[in-house]
C-alpha positions as a Markdown table, in Angstrom:
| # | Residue | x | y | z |
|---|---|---|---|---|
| 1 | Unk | -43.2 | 77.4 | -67.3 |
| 2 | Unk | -44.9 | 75.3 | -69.9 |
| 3 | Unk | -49.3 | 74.8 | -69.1 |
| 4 | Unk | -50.9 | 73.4 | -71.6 |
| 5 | Unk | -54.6 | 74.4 | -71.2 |
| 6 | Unk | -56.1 | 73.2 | -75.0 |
| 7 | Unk | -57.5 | 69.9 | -74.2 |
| 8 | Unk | -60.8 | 71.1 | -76.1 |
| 9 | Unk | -58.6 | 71.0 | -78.9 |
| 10 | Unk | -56.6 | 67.5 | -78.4 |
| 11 | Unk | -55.2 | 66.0 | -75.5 |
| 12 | Unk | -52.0 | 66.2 | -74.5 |
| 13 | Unk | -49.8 | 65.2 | -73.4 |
| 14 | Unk | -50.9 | 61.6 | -74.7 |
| 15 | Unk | -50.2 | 58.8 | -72.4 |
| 16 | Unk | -46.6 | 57.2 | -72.9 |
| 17 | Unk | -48.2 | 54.3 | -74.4 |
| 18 | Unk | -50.1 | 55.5 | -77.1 |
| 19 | Unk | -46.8 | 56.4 | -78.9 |
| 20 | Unk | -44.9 | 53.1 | -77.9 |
| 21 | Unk | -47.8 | 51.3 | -79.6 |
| 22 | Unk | -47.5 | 53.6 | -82.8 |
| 23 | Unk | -43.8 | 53.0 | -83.1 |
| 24 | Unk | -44.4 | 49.3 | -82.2 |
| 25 | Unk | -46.1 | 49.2 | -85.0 |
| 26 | Unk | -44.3 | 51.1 | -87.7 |
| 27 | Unk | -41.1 | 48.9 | -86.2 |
| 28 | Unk | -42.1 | 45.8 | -85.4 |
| 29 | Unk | -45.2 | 45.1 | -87.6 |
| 30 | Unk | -45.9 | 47.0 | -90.8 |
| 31 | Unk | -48.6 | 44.6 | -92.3 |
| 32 | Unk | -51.9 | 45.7 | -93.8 |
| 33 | Unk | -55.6 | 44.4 | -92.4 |
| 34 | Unk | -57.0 | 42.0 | -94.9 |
| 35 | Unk | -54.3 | 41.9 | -97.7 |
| 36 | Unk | -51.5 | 39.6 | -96.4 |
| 37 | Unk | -51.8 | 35.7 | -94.5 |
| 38 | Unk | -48.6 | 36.0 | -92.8 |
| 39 | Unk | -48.2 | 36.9 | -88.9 |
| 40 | Unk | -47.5 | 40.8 | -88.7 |
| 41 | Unk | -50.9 | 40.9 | -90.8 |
| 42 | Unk | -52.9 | 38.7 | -88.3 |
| 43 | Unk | -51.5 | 41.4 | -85.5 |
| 44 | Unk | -52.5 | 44.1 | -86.9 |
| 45 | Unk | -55.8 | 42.5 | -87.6 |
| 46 | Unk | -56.4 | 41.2 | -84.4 |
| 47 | Unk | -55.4 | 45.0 | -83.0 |
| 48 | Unk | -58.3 | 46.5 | -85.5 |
| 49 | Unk | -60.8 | 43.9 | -84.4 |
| 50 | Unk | -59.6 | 44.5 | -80.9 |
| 51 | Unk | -59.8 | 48.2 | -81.0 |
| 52 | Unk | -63.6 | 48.1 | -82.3 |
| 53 | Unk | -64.6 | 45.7 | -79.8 |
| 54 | Unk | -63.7 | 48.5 | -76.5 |
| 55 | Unk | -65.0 | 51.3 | -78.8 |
| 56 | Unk | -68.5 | 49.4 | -78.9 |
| 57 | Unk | -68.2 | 48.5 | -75.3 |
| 58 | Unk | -67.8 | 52.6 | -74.6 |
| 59 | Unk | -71.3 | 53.0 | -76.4 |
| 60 | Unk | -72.7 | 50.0 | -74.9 |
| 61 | Unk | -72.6 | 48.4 | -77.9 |
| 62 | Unk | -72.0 | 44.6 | -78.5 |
| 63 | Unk | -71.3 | 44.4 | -81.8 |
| 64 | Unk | -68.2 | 45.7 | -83.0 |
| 65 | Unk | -68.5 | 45.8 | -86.7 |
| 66 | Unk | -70.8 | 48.6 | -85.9 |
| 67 | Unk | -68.0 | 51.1 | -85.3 |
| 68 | Unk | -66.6 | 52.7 | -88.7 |
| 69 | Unk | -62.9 | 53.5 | -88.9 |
| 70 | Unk | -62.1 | 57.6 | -90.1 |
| 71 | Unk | -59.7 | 60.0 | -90.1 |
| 72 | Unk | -61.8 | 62.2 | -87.6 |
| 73 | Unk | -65.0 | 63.2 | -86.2 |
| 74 | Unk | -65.3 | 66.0 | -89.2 |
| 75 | Unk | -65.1 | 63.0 | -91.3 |
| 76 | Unk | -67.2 | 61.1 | -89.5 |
| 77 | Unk | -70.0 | 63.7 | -90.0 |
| 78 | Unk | -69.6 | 64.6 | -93.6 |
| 79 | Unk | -70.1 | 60.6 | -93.9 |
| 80 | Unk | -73.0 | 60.7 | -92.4 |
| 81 | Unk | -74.7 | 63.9 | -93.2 |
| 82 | Unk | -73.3 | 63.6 | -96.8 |
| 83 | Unk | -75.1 | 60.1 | -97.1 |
| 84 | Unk | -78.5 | 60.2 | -95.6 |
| 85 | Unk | -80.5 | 62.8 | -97.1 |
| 86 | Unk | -82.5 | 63.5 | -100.2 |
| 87 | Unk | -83.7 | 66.7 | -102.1 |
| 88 | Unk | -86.7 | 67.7 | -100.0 |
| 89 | Unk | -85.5 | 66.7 | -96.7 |
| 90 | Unk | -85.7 | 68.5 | -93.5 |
| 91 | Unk | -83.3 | 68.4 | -90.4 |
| 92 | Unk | -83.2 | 70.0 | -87.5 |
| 93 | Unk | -79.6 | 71.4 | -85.5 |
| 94 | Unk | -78.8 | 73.2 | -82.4 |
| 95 | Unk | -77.6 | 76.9 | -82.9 |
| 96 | Unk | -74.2 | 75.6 | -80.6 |
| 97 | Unk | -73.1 | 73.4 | -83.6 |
| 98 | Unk | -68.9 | 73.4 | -84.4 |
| 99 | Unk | -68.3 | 74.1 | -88.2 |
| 100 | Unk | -68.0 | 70.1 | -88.6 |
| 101 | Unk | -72.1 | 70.3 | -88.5 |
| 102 | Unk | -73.1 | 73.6 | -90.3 |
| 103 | Unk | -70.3 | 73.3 | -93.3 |
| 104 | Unk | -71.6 | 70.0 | -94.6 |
| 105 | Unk | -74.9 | 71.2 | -93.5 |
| 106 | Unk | -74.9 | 74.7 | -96.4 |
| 107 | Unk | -73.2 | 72.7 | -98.4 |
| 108 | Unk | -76.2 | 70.2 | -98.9 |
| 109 | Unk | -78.7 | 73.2 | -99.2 |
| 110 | Unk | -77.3 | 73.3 | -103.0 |
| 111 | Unk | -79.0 | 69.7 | -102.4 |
| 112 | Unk | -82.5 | 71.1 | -101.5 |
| 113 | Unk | -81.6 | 69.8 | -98.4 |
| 114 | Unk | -82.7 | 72.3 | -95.7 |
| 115 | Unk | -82.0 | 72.5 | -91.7 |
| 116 | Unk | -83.7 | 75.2 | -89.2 |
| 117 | Unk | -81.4 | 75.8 | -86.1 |
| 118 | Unk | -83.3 | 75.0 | -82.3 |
| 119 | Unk | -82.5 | 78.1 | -80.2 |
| 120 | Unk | -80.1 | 77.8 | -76.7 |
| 121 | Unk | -80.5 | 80.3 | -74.0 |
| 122 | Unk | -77.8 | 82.8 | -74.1 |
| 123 | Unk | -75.9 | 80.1 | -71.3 |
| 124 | Unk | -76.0 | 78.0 | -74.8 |
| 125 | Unk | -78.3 | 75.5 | -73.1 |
| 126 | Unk | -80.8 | 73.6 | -75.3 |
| 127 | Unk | -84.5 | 74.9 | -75.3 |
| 128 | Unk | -86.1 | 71.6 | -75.7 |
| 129 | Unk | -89.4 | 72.7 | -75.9 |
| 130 | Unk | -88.9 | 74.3 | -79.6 |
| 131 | Unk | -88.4 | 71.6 | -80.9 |
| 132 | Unk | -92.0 | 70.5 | -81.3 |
| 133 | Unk | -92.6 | 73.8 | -83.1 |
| 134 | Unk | -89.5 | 73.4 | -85.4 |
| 135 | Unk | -90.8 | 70.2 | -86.5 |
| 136 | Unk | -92.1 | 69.8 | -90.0 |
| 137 | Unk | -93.5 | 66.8 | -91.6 |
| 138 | Unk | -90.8 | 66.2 | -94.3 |
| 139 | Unk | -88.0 | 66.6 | -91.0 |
| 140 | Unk | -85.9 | 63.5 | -91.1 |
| 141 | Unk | -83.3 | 63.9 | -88.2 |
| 142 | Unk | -82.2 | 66.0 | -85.8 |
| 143 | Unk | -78.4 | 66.4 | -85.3 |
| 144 | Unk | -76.8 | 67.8 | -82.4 |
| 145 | Unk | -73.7 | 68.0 | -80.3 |
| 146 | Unk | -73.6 | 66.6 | -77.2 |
| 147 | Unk | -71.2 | 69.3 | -75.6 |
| 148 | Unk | -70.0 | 72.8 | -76.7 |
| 149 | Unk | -66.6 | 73.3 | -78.0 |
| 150 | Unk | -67.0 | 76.7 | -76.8 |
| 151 | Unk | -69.3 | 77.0 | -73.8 |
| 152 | Unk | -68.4 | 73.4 | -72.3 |
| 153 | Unk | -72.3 | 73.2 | -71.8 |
| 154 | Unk | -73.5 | 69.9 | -72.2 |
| 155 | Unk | -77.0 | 69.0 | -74.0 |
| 156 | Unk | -79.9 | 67.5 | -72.8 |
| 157 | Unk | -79.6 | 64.8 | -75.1 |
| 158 | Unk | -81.9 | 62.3 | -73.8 |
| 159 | Unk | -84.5 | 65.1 | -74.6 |
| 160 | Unk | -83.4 | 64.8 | -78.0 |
| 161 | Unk | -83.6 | 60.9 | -78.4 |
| 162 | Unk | -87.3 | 60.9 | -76.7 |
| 163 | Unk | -88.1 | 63.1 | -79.1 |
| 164 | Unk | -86.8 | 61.4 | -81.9 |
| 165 | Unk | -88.5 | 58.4 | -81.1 |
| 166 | Unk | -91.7 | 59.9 | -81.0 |
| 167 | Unk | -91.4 | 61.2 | -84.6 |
| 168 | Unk | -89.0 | 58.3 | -85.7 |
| 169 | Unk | -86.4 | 60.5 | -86.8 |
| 170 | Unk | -82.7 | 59.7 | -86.5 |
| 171 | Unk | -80.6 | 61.1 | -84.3 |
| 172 | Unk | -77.0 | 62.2 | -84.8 |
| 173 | Unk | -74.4 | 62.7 | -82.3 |
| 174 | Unk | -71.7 | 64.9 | -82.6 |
| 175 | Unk | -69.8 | 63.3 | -79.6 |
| 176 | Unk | -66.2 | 65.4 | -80.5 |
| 177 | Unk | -66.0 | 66.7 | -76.8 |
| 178 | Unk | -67.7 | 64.1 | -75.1 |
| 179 | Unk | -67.0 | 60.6 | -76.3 |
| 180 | Unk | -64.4 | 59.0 | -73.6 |
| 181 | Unk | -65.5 | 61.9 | -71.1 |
| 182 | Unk | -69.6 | 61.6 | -70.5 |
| 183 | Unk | -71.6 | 58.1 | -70.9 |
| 184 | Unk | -73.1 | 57.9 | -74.3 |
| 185 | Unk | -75.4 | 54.7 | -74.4 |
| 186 | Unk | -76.7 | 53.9 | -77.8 |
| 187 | Unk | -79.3 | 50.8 | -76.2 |
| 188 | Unk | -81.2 | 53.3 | -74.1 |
| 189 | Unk | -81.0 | 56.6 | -76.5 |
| 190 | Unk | -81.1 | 54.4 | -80.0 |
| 191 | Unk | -79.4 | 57.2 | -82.3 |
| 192 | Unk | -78.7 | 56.6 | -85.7 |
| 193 | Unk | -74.9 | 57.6 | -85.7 |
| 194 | Unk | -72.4 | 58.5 | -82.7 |
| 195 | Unk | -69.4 | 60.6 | -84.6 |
| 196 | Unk | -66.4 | 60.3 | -82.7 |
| 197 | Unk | -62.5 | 61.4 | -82.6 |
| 198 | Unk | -59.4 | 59.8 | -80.9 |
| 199 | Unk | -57.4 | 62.6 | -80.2 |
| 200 | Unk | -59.6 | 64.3 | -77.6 |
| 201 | Unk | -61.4 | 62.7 | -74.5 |
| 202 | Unk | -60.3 | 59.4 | -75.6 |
| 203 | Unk | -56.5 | 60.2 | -75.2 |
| 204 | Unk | -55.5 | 58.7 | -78.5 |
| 205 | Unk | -53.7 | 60.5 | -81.5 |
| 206 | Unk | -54.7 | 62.4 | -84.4 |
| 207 | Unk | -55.8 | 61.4 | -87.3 |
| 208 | Unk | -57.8 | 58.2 | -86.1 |
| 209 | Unk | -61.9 | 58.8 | -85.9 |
| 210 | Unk | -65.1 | 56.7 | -86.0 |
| 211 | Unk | -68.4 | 56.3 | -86.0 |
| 212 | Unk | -70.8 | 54.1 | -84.1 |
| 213 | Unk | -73.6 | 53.2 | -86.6 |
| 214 | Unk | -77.0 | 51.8 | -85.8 |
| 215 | Unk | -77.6 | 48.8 | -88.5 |
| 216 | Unk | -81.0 | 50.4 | -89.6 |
| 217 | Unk | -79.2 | 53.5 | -90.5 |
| 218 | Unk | -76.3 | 51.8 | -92.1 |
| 219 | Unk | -78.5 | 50.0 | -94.4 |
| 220 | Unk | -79.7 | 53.4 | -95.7 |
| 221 | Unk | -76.6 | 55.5 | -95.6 |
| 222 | Unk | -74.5 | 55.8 | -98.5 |
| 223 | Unk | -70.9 | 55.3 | -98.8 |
| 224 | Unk | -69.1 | 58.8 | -98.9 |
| 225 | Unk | -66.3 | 56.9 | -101.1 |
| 226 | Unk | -65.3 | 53.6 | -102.9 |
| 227 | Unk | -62.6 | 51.0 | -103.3 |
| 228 | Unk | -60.6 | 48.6 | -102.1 |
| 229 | Unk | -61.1 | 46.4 | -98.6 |
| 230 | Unk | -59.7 | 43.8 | -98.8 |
| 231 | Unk | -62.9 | 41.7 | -98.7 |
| 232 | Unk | -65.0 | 40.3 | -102.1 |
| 233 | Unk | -62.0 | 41.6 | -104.5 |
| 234 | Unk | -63.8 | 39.4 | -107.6 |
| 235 | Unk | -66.6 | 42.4 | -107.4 |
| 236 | Unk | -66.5 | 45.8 | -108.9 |
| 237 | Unk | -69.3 | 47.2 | -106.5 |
| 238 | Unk | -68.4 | 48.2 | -102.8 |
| 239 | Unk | -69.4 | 44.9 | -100.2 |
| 240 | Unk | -72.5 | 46.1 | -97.8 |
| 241 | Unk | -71.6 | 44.4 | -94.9 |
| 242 | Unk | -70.3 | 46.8 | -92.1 |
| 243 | Unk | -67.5 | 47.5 | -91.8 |
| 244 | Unk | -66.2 | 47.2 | -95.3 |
| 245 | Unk | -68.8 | 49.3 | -96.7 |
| 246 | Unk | -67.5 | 52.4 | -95.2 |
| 247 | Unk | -63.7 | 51.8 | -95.2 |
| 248 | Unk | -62.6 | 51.7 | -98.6 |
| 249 | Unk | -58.6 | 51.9 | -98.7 |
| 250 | Unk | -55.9 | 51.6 | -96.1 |
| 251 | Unk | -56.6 | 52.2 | -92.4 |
| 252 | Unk | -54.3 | 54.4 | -90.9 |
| 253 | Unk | -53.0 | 52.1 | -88.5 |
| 254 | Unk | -50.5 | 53.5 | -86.4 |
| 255 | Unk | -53.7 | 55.8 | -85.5 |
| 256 | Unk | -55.4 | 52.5 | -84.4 |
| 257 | Unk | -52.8 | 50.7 | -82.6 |
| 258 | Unk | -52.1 | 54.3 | -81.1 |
| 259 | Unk | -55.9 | 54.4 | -80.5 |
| 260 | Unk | -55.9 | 50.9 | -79.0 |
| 261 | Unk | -53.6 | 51.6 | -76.3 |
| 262 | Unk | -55.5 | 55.4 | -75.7 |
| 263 | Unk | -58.4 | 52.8 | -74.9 |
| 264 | Unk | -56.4 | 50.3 | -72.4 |
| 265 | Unk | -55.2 | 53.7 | -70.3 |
| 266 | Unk | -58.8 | 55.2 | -70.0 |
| 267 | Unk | -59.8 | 51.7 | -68.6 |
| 268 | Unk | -57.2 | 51.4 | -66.3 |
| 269 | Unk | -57.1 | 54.7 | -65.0 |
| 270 | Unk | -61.1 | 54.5 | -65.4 |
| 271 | Unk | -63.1 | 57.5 | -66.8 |
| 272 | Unk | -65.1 | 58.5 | -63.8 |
| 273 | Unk | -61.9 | 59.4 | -62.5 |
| 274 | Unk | -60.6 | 61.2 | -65.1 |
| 275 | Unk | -63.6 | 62.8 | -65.3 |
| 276 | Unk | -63.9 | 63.8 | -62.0 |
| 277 | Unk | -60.1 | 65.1 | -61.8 |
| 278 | Unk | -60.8 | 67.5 | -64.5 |
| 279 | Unk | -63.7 | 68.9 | -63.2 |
| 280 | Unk | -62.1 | 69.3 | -59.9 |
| 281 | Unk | -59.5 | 71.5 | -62.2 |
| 282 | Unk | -62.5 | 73.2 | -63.9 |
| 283 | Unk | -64.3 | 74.0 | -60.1 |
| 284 | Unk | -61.2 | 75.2 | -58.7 |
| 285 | Unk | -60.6 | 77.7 | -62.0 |
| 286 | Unk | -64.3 | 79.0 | -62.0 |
| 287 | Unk | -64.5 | 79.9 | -58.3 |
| 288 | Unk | -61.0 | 81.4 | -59.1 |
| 289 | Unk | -62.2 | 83.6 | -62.1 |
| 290 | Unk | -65.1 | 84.5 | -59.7 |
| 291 | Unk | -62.5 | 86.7 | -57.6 |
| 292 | Unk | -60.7 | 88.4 | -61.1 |
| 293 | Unk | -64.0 | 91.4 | -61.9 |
| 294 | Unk | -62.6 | 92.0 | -65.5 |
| 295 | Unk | -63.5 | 88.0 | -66.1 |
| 296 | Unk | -66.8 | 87.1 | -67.6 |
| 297 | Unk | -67.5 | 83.2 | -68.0 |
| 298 | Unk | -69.3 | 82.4 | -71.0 |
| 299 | Unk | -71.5 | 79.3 | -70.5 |
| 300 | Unk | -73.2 | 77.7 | -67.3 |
| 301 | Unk | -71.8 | 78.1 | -64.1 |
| 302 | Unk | -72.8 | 75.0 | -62.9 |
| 303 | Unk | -70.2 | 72.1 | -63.3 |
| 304 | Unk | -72.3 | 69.0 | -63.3 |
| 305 | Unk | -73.9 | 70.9 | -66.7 |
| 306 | Unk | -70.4 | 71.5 | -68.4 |
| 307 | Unk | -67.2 | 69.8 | -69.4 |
| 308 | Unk | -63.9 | 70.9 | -68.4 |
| 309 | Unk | -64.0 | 73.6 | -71.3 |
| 310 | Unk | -64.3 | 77.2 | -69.8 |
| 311 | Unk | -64.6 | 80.4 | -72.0 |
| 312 | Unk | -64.4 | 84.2 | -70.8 |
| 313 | Unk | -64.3 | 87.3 | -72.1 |
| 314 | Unk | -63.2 | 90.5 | -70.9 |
| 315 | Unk | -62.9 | 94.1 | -72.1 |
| 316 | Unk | -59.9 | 94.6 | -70.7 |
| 317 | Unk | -57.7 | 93.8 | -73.5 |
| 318 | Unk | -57.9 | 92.5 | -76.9 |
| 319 | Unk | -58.4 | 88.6 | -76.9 |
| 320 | Unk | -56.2 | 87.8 | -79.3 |
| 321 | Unk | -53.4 | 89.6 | -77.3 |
| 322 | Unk | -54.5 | 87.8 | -74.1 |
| 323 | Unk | -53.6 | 84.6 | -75.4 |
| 324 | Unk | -50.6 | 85.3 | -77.0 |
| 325 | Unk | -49.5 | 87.1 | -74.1 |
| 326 | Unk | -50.4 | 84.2 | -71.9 |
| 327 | Unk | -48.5 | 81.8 | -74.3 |
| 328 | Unk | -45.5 | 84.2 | -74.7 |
| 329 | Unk | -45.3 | 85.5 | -70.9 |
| 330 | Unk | -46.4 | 83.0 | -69.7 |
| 331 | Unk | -46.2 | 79.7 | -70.6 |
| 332 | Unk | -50.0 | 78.9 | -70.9 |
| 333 | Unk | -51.1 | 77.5 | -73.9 |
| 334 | Unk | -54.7 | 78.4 | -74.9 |
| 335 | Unk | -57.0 | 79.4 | -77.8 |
| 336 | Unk | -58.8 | 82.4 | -78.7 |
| 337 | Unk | -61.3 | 83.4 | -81.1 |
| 338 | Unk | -64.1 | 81.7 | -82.5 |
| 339 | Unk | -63.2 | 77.9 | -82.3 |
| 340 | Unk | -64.9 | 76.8 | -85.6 |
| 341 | Unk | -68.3 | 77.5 | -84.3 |
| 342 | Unk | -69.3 | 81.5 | -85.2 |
| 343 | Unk | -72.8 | 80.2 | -84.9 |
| 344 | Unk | -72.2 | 79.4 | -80.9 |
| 345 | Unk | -70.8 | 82.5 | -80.6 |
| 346 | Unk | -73.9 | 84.4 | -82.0 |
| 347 | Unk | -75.8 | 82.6 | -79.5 |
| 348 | Unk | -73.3 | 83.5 | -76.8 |
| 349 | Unk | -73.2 | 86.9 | -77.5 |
| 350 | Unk | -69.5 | 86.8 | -78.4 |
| 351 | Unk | -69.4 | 87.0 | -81.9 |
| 352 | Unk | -67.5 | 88.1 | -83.7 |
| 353 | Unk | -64.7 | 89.0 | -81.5 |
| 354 | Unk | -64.9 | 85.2 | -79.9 |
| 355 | Unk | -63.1 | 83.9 | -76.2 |
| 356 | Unk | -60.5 | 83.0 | -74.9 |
| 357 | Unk | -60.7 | 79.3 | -74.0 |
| 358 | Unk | -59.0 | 77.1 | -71.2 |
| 359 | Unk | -60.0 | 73.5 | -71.0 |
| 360 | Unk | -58.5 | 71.2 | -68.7 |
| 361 | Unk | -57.3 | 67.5 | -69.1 |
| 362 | Unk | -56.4 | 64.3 | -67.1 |
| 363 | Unk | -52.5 | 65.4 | -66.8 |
| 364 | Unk | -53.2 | 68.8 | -65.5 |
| 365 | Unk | -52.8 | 69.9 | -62.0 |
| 366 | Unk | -54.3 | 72.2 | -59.1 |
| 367 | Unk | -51.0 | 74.2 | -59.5 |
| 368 | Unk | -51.4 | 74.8 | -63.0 |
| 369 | Unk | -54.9 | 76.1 | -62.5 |
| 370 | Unk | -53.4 | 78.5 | -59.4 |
| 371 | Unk | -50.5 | 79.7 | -62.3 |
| 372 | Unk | -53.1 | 80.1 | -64.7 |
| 373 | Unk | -55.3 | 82.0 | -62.2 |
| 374 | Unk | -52.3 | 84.1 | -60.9 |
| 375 | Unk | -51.3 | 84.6 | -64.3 |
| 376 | Unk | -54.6 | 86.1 | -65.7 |
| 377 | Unk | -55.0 | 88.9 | -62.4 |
| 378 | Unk | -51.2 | 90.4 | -63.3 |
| 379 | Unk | -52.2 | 90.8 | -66.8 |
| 380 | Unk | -55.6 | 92.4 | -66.2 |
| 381 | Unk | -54.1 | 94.4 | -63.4 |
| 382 | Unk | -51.1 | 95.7 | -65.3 |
């Protein structure tokens, strides 16, 4: 028996035509975007452009050139969070933020950049109301994530963009677990920045990222590196148009033609379905973990305020041991420990000894969950 049960991680398996795409074009085309007039070149083009265009539509965006081309959503963030603040400058972050936040976030105190955290309930739900009285005048953004990597709770994030407009401070998204699996709408929330990854809700395969950025912020942020695009090659100074200002050097293109056909999929198969099959999954696992007394859920009970990410602890047995006995035994693939975000688990109560995490995609099944279910009881009961 093979489950695999760490979709919070990446996705997989991958639909079959993410890696036809990739080999299409490592076979079939091989040009580069912007350095070559000859036809392979033009396809590979029009697959970028292409690509953009549906990743705009997901944010209901309409202008492509908005969305900025990375390796992944840690990237993403160090772009942005790297290039918008000054010495002096205040920002404000949730205490559920994945190391992808609070690593580039130390880092910049060396900056005289500082950050207070806005508490969560131990549930790792958002207390709102704090963040009037974290709020100080030189406080410049708030960035938060939109879903737990741990707890699977999601985050009032609407909350957060009122606010921000109120103070006019910009709003960063980290959208790692969401974007592809919950409606992010830039027109009605207006954030600065929407940091994205391909490999996770969006089906797609490693390596390929972005970021939807708001032209106000653009204008202000700073490149996180120089070079070569492709575009205004007499000038020794990188372009400032979007997208060229942030995408110096090659694309990783298999990633976006991979990418590309992730995108098709989801609209086929249409997201509120795939969202609604995995939290079918993630229902049927929580009211089955409700029966096993050794279980504890970490996170909110309730599914319409989580993803299909589900944490527990137990004293039973050592949690490391439970997930490599539930690999090795077993067949289920999970992950335990502290998933990058220590500072979630200090919130939760679990640190430092972590969870051990199941999170459920599109391409599991009702009889994976019973396995997984079945599979937990005889090891806690032995």
């Amino acid at each position: 028996m093979n489950i695999y049960m760490d979709n919070g991680a990446t996705t997989f398996p991958k639909p079959p035509e993410v890696a036809e795409a990739m080999v299409r074009y490592i076979t079939q085309v091989g040009g580069n975007v912007n350095r070559g007039s000859y036809t392979s070149a033009f396809d590979a083009g029009d697959v970028v452009y292409e690509t953009r265009e549906m990743l705009a539509a997901l944010f209901n965006s309409h202008e492509p050139e908005q969305i900025i081309f990375t390796r992944h959503v840690t990237e993403s963030l160090n772009l942005v969070l790297k290039g918008c603040f000054n010495p002096g400058d205040h920002v404000l972050v949730t205490s559920m933020e994945h190391n992808a936040v609070m690593r580039p976030l130390n880092a910049l105190l060396e900056k005289s950049v500082t950050f207070s955290c806005i508490p969560c309930t131990p549930e790792g739900m958002l207390q709102s109301d704090a963040f009037e009285t974290m709020h100080k005048p030189h406080t410049k953004a708030v960035v938060m994530t939109h879903a737990s990597n741990v707890s699977g709770g999601v985050m009032d994030i609407q909350k957060a963009a009122d606010f921000c407009r109120t103070h006019r401070l910009d709003l960063i998204i980290d959208a790692a677990q969401t974007a592809g699996v919950l409606p992010i709408d830039v027109i009605k929330l207006e954030p600065a920045a929407v940091c994205f990854t391909g490999h996770k809700g969006l089906y797609g395969p490693q390596g390929i990222g972005g970021v939807w950025l708001s032209k106000a912020f653009s204008r202000k942020l700073q490149p996180l590196m120089e070079g070569g695009t492709g575009s205004f090659s007499e000038e020794e100074v990188q372009p400032r148009h979007l997208p060229d200002k942030f995408e110096p050097g090659t694309l990783n293109l298999p990633g976006i033609y991979g990418l590309h056909a992730a995108l098709s999929w989801l609209k086929k198969t249409g997201i509120d379905a795939i969202h609604h099959h995995e939290m079918t999954l993630t229902q049927q696992f929580l009211e089955g973990l409700s029966t096993i007394p050794q279980v504890q859920v970490v996170g909110p009970l309730d599914r319409a305020k989580r993803t299909a990410v589900v944490s527990i602890t137990t004293q039973q047995m050592d949690l490391g041991e439970m997930a490599h006995r539930l690999g090795k035994d077993y067949g289920i693939a999970t992950r335990s420990g502290l998933h990058c975000a220590p500072r979630a688990h200090q919130t939760l109560g679990t640190f430092p000894t972590g969870t051990v995490r199941f999170s459920f995609g599109y391409f599991n099944t009702s009889q994976q969950v019973d396995a997984a279910l079945r599979s937990l009881k005889e090891l806690l009961n032995n």
